[in-house]
C-alpha positions in Angstrom: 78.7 54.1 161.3 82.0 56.0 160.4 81.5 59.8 159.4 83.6 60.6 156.7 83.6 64.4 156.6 84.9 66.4 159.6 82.3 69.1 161.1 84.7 71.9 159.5 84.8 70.0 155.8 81.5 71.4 154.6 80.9 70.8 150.2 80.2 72.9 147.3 77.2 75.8 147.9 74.3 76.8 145.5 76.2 80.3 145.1 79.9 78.6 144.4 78.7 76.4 141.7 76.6 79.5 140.2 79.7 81.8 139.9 82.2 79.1 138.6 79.1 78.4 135.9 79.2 82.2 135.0 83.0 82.3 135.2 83.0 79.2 132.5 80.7 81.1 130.4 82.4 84.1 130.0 85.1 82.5 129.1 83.3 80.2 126.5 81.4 83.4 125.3 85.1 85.3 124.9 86.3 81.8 123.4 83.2 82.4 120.5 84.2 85.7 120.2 87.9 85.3 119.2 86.8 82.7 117.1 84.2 85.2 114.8 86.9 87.7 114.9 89.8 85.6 113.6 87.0 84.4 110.5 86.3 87.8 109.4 90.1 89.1 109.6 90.9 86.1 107.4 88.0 86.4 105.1 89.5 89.8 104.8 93.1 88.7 104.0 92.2 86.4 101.7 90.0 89.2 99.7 93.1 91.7 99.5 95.7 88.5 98.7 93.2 88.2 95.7 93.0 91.9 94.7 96.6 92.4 94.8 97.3 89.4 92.8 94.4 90.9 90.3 96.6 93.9 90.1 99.9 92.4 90.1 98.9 90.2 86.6 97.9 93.6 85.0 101.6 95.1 85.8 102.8 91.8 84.4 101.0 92.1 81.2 101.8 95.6 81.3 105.4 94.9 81.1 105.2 92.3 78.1 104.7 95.5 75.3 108.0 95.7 73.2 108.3 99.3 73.4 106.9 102.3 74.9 104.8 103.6 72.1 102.8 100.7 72.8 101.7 102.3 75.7 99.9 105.4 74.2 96.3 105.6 75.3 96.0 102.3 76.8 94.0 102.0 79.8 91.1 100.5 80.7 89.0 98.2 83.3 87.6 94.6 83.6 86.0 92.9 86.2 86.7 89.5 88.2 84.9 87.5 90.3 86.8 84.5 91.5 85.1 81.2 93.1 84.5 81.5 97.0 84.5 85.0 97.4 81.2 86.7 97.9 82.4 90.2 96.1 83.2 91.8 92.2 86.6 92.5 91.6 86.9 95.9 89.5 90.5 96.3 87.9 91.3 99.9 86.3 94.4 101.1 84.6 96.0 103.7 83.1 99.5 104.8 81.6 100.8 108.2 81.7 104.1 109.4 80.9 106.9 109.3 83.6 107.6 112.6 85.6 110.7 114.9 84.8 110.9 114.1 81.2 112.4 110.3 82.0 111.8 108.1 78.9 109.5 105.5 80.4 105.6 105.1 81.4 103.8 104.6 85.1 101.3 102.3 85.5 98.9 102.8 87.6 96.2 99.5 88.8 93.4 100.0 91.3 91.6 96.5 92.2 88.2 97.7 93.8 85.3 95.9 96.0 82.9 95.5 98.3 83.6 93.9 101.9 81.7 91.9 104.2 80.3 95.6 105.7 79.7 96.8 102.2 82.6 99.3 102.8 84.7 100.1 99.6 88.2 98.7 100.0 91.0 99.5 97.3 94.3 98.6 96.4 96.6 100.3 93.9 100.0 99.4 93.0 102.7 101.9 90.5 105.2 100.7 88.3 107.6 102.4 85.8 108.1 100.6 82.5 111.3 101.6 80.7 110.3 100.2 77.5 112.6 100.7 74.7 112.8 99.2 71.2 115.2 95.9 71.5 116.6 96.9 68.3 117.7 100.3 70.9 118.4 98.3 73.7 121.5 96.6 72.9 124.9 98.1 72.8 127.6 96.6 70.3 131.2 96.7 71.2 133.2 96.2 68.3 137.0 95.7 69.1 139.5 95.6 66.2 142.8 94.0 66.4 146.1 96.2 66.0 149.1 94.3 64.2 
């Protein structure tokens, strides 16, 4: 009968196989870990992308008033609480007049909630209106002719 192994060739041990078993599980364990991480930062994008939109279609709406006396007083809040998402939106607002006696308005729009934690996250944006009557807004050139 032919031996096939040479008396120096010797296998795997016990203790080999053990340590490349706990060197594959770390790494499988790190692996899971990555994984969890990367789901919670994106649950987390995806809750600010929504709160910033929120607050972007209350400037928008903001912007549609035909002058600025429109403005005067208005502010408010409403709520939102889209499909998929595990948290209440809260949208507040408010206008005040511009700094340094410029004729226009800032808006101000605050989207609140709750993350995954329970740890209040915000976002506000600013934006200064310039509303003026349309009737104001044009300018009429009239040129006459000379003979």
């Amino acid at each position: 009968m032919k031996k096939w192994l040479s008396p120096t060739q010797r296998g795997f041990t016990l203790i080999e196989a053990l340590i490349a078993s706990l060197v594959g599980a770390v790494a499988i364990l790190g692996l899971a870990k990555l994984q969890g991480f990367t789901l919670s930062n994106s649950a987390d994008s995806r809750m600010k992308t929504h709160a910033v939109n929120f607050a972007q279609d209350k400037i928008e709406e903001l912007r549609w008033f035909a002058n600025e006396n429109a403005y005067t007083g208005y502010s408010g809040s409403d709520n939102d609480t889209p499909p998929g998402v595990n948290s209440n939106f809260t949208r507040t607002w408010t206008i005040t007049p511009c700094a340094h006696s410029v004729n226009c308005k800032q808006a101000d729009v605050t989207v609140t909630w709750a993350d995954a934690s329970n740890a209040i996250q915000a976002v506000q944006l600013t934006s200064y209106i310039a509303g003026t009557d349309p009737v104001k807004s044009g300018v009429m050139l009239l040129r006459t002719a000379t003979p």
